[in-house]
C-alpha positions in Angstrom: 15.8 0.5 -2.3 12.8 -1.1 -0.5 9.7 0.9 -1.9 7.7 -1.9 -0.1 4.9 0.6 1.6 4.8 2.5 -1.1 1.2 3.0 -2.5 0.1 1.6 -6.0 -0.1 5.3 -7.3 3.8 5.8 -6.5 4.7 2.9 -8.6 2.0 3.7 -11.2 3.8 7.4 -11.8 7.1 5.2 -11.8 6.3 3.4 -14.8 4.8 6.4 -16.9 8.0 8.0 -16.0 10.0 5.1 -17.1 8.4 4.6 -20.2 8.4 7.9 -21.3 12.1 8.3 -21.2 12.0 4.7 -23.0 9.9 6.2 -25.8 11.7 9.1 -25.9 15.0 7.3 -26.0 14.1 5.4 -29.0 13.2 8.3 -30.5 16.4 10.5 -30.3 18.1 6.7 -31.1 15.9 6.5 -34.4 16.5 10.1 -35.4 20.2 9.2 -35.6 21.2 11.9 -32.5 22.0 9.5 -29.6 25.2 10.8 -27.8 28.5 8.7 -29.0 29.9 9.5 -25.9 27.6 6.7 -23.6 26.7 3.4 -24.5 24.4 3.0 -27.7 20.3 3.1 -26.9 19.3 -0.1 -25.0 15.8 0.0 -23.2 17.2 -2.0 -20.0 20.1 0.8 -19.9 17.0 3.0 -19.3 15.4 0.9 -17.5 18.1 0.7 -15.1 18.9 4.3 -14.8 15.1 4.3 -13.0 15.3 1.0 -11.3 16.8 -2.6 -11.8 16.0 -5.2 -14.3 14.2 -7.7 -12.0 12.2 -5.0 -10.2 11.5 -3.6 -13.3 10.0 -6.9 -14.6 8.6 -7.9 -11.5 6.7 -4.7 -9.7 6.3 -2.6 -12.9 6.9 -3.5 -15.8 5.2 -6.9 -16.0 2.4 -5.9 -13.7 1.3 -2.7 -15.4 1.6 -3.5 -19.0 -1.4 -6.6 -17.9 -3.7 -3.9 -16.2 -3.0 -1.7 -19.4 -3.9 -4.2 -21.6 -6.7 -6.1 -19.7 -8.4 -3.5 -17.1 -8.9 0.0 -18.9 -11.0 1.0 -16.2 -8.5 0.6 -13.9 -6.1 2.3 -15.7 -8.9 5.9 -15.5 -9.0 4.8 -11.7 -4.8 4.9 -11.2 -5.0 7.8 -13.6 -7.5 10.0 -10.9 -6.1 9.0 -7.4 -8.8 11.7 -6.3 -11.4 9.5 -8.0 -14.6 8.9 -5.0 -13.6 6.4 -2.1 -16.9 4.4 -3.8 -15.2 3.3 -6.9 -12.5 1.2 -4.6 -14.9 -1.5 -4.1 -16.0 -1.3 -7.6 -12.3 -1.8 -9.4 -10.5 -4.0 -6.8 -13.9 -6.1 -5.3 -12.5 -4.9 -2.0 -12.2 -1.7 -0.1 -9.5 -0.3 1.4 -7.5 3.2 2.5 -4.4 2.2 0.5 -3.7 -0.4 -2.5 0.1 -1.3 -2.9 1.9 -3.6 -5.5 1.3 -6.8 -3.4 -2.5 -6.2 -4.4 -1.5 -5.1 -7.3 -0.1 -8.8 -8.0 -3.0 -10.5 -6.1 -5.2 -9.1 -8.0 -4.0 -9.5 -11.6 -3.9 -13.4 -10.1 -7.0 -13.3 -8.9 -7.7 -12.2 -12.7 -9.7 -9.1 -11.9 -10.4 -9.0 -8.0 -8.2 -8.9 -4.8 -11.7 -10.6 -3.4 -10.8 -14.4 -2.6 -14.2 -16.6 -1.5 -13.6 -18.2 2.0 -14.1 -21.6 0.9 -12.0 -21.0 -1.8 -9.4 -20.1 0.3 -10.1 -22.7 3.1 -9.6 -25.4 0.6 -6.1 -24.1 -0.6 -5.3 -23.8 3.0 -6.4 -27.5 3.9 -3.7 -28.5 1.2 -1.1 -26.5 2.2 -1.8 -27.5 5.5 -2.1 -31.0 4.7 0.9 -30.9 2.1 3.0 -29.8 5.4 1.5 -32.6 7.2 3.1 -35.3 4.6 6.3 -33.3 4.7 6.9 -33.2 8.2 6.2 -37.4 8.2 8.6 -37.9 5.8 11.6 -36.4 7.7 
């Protein structure tokens, strides 16, 4: 399933869902009432009622447990997708009508900021540029 488009708040609800039904797994697993009659408590089984492994990992899983831990005040922001149109610029350094995973990932490498300086970006793409340059000579 390609949930591509989809806006950050759709895979933000995604993972609360997710790991609720983790946490509450464990819990009927530690009580000692898990059902005998489907396979014993595994969080990927869980996981992959919800979603695969690798998406899991890679759009929510990975991504969201780094904003919980490193950017509170983007977790109130995800947390209040009625929150003022002002506060975009404020939490993602850019603004814009919709934020999807892709930024998501850009900016958690952009540690903090989906906000790239031009001559920043010029230089990586004078290397790229040049790197294809070197590649195209050898062949």
């Amino acid at each position: 399933m390609n949930h591509a488009g989809k806006g950050i708040w759709f895979y933000w609800n995604h993972y609360k869902e997710c790991k609720a039904a983790i946490k509450r797994a464990k819990e009927i697993n530690n009580s000692g009432n898990w059902p005998i009659d489907i396979p014993s408590y595994c969080e990927e089984h869980i996981i992959e009622v919800f979603i695969g492994k690798s998406a899991w990992h890679q759009n929510y899983g990975t991504p969201f447990t780094s904003v919980k831990d490193y950017y509170p005040d983007l977790v109130d922001w995800l947390e209040n997708p009625e929150a003022p149109k002002e506060k975009n610029k404020i939490f993602w350094g850019v603004d814009k009508a919709d934020y999807t995973i892709a930024d998501l990932k850009e900016f958690l490498e952009n540690q903090g900021t989906l906000l790239v300086k031009n001559s920043e970006f010029q230089a990586v793409s004078s290397k790229s540029r040049l790197d294809s340059q070197e590649l195209a000579k050898e062949k």
